[in-house]
N, C-alpha and C positions, 0 to 999 in steps of 0.2 A: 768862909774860907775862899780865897780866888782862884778861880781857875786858871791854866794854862795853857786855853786855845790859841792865845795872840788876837782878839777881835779887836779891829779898831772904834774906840767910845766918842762921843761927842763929848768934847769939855767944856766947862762949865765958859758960859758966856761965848760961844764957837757959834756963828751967823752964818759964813761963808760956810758953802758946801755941807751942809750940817745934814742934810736928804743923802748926799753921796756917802758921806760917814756910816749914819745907819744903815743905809743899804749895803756897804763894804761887809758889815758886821753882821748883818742879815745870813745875806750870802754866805759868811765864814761857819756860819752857824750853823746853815742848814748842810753843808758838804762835812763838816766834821762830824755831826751826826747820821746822816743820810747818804753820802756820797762814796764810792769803790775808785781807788786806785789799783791801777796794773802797774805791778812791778815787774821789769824786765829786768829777767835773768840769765839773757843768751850770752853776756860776757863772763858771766860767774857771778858772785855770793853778790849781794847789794846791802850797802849803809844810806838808814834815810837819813835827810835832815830834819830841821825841828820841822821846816816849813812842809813840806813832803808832807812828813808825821802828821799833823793838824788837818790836811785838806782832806779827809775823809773819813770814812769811820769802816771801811770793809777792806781790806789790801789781799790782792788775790794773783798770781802769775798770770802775766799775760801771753806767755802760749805755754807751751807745752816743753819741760825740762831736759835738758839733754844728760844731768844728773842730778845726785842729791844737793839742794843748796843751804845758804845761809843768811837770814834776815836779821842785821843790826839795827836794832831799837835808838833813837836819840833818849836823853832823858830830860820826856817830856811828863806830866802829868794829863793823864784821857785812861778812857774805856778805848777797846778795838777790838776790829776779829779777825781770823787770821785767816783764809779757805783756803786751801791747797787743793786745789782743782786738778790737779796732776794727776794721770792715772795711774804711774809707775815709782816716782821720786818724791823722798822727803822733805820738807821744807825745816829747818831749825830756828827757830826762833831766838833771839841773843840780845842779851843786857849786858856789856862789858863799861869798866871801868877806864879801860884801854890802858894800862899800867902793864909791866913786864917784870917778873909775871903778872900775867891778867885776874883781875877779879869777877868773876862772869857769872850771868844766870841762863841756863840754856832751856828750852821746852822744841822736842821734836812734834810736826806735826805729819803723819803721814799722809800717805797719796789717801784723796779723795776725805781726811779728816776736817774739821775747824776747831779755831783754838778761838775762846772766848775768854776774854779775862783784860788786863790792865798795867799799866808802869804807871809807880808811884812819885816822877819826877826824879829820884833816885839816879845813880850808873848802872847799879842791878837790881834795882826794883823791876821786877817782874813777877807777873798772878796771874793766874788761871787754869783752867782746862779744855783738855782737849775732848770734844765728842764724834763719836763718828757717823758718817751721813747712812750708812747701811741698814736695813731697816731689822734685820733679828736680833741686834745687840749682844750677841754670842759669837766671838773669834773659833774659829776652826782651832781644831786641836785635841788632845783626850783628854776628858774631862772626868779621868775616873772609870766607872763603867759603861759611857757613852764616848763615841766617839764622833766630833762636829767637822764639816767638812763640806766643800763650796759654797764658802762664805756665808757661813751658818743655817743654811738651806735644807743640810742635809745631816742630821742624827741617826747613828747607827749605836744598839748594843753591842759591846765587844764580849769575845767567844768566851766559852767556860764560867760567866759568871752569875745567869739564872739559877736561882736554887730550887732546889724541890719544894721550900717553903714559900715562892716566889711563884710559883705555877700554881695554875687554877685546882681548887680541892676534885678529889676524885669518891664515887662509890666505892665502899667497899666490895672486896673481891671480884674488880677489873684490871683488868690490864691495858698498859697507854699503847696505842696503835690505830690502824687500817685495817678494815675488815675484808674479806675476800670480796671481790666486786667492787668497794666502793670506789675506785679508783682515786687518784693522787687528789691528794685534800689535808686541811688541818687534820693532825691527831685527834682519834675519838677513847673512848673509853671500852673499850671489849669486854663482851662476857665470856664466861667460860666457855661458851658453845662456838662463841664467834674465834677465840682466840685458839683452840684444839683445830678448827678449820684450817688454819694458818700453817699448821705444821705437818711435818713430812709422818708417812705412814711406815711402818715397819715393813724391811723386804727380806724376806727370808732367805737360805741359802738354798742355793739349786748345785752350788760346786765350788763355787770360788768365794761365798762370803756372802753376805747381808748387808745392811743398813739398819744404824738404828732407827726408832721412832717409832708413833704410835703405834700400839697395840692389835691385833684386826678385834674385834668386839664376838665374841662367845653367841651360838644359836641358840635357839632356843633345843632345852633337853640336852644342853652340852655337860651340865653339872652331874642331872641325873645319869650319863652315862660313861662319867668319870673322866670328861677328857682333859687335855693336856696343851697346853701351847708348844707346837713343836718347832724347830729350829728354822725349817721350810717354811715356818709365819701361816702353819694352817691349828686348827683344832682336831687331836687325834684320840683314841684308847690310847695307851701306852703299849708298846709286842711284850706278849708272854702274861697277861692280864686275864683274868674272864673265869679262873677255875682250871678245873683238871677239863680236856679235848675226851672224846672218844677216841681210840683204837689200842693198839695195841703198847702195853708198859711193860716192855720184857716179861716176866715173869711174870705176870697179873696178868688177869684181862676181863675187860671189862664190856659188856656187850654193850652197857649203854649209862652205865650205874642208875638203875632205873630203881627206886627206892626195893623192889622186892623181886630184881632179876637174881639168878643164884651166880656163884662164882665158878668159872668151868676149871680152876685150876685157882689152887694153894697151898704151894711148897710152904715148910715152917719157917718163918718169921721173915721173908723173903719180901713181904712185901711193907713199902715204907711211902707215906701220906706226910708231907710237910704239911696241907692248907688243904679243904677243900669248901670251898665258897659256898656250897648248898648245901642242906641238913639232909646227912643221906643214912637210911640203916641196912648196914649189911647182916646177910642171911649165908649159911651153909647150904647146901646141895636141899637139907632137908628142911630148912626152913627156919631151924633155930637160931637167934642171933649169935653171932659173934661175940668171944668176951673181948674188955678194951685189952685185957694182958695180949691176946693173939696178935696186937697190932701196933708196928714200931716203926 
């Protein structure tokens, strides 16, 4: 199949100049494959011709874009590549038929992109892709549960979406946290000792009220002498606990209820025992016990 570069050939039986001929075609050769054209587009959009088209194989803006522009392709058949050097502005790439309406093939290349690809001789044959010169190959943006951003440089997870099945496995019966002291750091794993550390203590009331929270922890002999968590956040007996007191019960009295003091007074049925906490046996003046009827 023949190409479409335009070289000039020596032909057949051609004497004169026939070194200049090949040389001409040399040269066409090596600029259509090797060679960069600047295209200027400080007036606006630019149309190549075929010849333009041919002398080179790289087309890149020669300064710096004052906006976005637009590159009209001849319909030539070649390979080319497009750089858009420009740090700000896009360059459009265009295959028109030049008809009204137009029949067009359009490829944007953006700032700092290249387009790699071909026109098939065609009005809108045009092929190829664009790649970009950046070196993470991830555009900024969210991408689901990440989010990318300065120019792919920078990956963040977005909020709320680690799972508990996504977090590192834990011992059983800890708790996720900071221990007292260790100061600001990754979450550790607490024990039960470490994690009761952490929290507030119970404050009893003096007048105005308490706080909740831990417990104060029982002395030792607090069980064996029946006490009691009281409101003030101390350990107490309970009042009005302990048995019958010594002195004086109205009508009764008792010197000491010593298992075998006598009673110095006992009007009839007068006297009444709801509890009495020690195993005690009463006696009359004269020593004989008491029946249980005598006593209500």
């Amino acid at each position: 199949m023949a190409h479409d570069l335009g070289f000039p050939v020596i032909a057949d039986g051609q004497a004169a100049d026939q070194w200049q001929t090949s040389n001409d075609a040399d040269a066409g050769l090596g600029n259509a494959f090797g060679d960069t054209y600047a295209v200027d587009f400080s007036a606006g959009n630019v149309t190549l011709n075929s010849t333009q088209y041919r002398s080179a194989m790289i087309f890149k803006p020669s300064a710096a874009l004052a906006a976005a522009r637009t590159l009209i392709l001849p319909a030539v058949k070649r390979p080319f590549e497009f750089h858009n050097s420009d740090a700000t502005y896009a360059v459009t790439l265009k295959k028109t038929n030049g008809a009204s309406p137009e029949t067009a093939t359009t490829i944007a290349v953006a700032a700092g992109e290249i387009f790699i690809g071909y026109t098939d001789g065609t009005s809108t044959g045009l092929f190829g892709a664009v790649v970009s010169t950046t070196s993470s190959g991830v555009s900024d943006g969210d991408k689901g549960d990440i989010t990318v951003s300065s120019s792919g440089t920078v990956w963040a997870v977005d909020n709320d979406v680690v799972t508990n099945a996504k977090a590192a496995n834990m011992a059983q019966s800890t708790i996720k946290g900071r221990a007292v002291s260790a100061g600001t750091g990754d979450p550790t794993d607490l024990t039960a000792t470490q994690a009761t550390a952490i929290l507030d203590a119970m404050v009893g009331d003096s007048g105005s009220g308490g706080t909740k929270g831990l417990a104060p922890a029982p002395a030792s002999g607090d069980a064996a002498a029946a006490k009691f968590l009281k409101a003030d956040g101390t350990w107490a007996v309970p009042a009005g606990s302990g048995g019958v007191s010594d002195g004086d019960k109205a009508t009764s009295r008792f010197p000491a209820l010593a298992p075998f003091g006598p009673l110095t007074q006992w009007p009839a049925r007068a006297l009444a025992i709801s509890s009495i906490t020690t195993t005690t046996r009463l006696q009359d003046g004269k020593g004989l016990p008491l029946e249980r009827q005598d006593i209500s």
